[in-house]
C-alpha angles and dihedrals in degrees: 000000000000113000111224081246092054101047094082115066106164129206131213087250091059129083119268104214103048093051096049084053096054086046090054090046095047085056106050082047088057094058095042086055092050090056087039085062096037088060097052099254113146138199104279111170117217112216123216131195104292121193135188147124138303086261097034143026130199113224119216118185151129120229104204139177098257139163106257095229097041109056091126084083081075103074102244088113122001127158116241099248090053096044088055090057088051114101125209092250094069099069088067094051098083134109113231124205107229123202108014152140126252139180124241116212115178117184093341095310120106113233104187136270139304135186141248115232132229083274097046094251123139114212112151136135110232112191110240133166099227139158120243111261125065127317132182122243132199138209131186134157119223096002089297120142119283135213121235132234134169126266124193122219110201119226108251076227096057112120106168129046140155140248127182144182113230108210120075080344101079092354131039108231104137083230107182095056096090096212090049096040093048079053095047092045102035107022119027114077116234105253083068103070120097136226131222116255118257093355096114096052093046085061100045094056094052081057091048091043090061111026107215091042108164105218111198118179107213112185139150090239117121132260091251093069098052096098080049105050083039091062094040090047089051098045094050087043113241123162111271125255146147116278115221101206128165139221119263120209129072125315123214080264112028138045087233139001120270115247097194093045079059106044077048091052099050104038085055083050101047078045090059098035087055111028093167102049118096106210137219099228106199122180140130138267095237104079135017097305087107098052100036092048087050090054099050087044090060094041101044095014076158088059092048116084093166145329125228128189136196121216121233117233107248081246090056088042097066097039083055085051093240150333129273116279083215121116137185113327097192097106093052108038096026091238128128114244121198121188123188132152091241147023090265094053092045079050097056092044085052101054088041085067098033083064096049111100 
């Protein structure tokens, strides 16, 4: 097994500082984890909404240095007065288990191990023989026991599905500009953010419209925050879906990861995972949604069904330092573009173009 120190072997082709940085930052984990363990805290994986098909699934999932008796700290299940009391810092706090293995339990058969990576994060595939619909999964580290989280197996015969950006998107965080994004992550409690009208509901009724309709919430938003935007995303009822975050820090060849490379990487993968599904892309015009959606419509026009994009308030707009320069793609993917300020107007537009023939 890999040690976190270990895990970093640069090459002269590769950038100094930064690996110097992740090496930094691998050594001051290692000492959190030795008081972690001083103080009786003990792997406890965190399970997030997985997805996948009838013959594969795709875990998603945190092993972190908990208190065996209070894993509820984590997010998983926590009761709403106590959610309201829990402030955005305390997400990135916790001490993550890099490099370890975990048990897989699906439905109450184990199906083998997977392991942690130098972040903590669990994202493997793991082969199954399961029927569409929802499952339950569970995790658990040294035969300990797991906790348990929902995975979705899409219908072969699924056509349609939904992905969709998180910040300003579905909440309103104001996320590019860096002072309000640090409050909105570290400071503010949960209950305080703040959801965008009608959005939900616009969502819900392209689910309801396809029964079957696979949702996938694809940010820029860290790992650590996954427990938070689920139980946002629950309590402002929006259709439930597994949430494809990434790790924020320095890499053995940059200072920080790239959000758009990762929003990139994983729209090409859902696009080869699902071949057959046309997808609703929603996203916002203050960051690269616009861009990034024109791009993958050019490249799979056969996996868009149709972007939406929500409008940012001319408030929003200058805390997010500006709007896209980016206009109606139509004339050049082929696929039908609707812009509205909030989840009715994107509604309307749809059904105006549900009705065209």
């Amino acid at each position: 097994m890999d040690s976190p120190s270990s895990a970093i072997t640069p090459t002269p082709d590769e950038p100094i500082r930064p690996v110097l940085l992740a090496r930094l930052e691998d050594w001051i984990h290692i000492g959190r984890s030795r008081r972690a363990v001083k103080r009786g805290k003990v792997p406890t994986v965190i399970p997030y909404i997985g997805y996948g098909r009838p013959h594969w699934i795709r875990v998603l999932g945190r092993v972190l240095y908990l208190n065996p008796k209070q894993n509820h700290v984590t997010g998983v299940r926590i009761d709403e007065q106590q959610a309201s009391r829990v402030r955005g810092w305390r997400s990135f706090t916790s001490v993550h288990v890099p490099f370890t293995p975990v048990t897989v339990e699906v439905d109450g058969v184990i199906h083998g191990e997977v392991m942690s990576d130098r972040g903590g994060v669990i994202d493997s595939i793991v082969p199954v023989s399961l029927t569409p619909g929802w499952h339950s999964i569970k995790l658990s580290v040294d035969g300990q026991g797991g906790s348990e989280s929902p995975v979705y197996v899409v219908d072969p015969n699924t056509h349609f599905g939904v992905i969709s950006d998180v910040d300003d998107t579905v909440m309103i965080t104001k996320l590019p500009k860096p002072f309000v994004a640090a409050w909105n992550s570290f400071v503010r409690h949960e209950q305080a953010r703040v959801p965008t009208p009608g959005m939900s509901v616009f969502i819900d009724r392209q689910v309801s419209n396809h029964p079957g309709t696979p949702v996938i919430y694809l940010s820029t938003g860290a790992w650590n925050v996954a427990p938070t935007l689920t139980r946002f995303l629950s309590r402002n009822l929006y259709p439930m879906g597994p949430l494809l975050l990434t790790d924020w820090g320095p890499t053995p060849d940059r200072w920080f990861r790239s959000g758009r490379e990762h929003k990139e990487r994983e729209l090409r993968r859902i696009a080869l995972e699902f071949p057959e599904i046309k997808w609703l892309l929603i996203g916002d015009d203050g960051q690269h949604d616009e861009a990034l959606y024109h791009e993958f419509s050019l490249q799979h026009p056969d996996n868009v069904s149709t972007v939406a994009i929500r409008q940012l308030t001319t408030g929003e707009a200058v805390l997010a330092g500006g709007r896209s320069k980016a206009t109606l793609h139509t004339q050049v993917s082929g696929v039908p573009w609707i812009y509205g300020p909030d989840g009715a107007t994107l509604s309307s537009e749809m059904e105006k173009i549900q009705r065209e023939p």
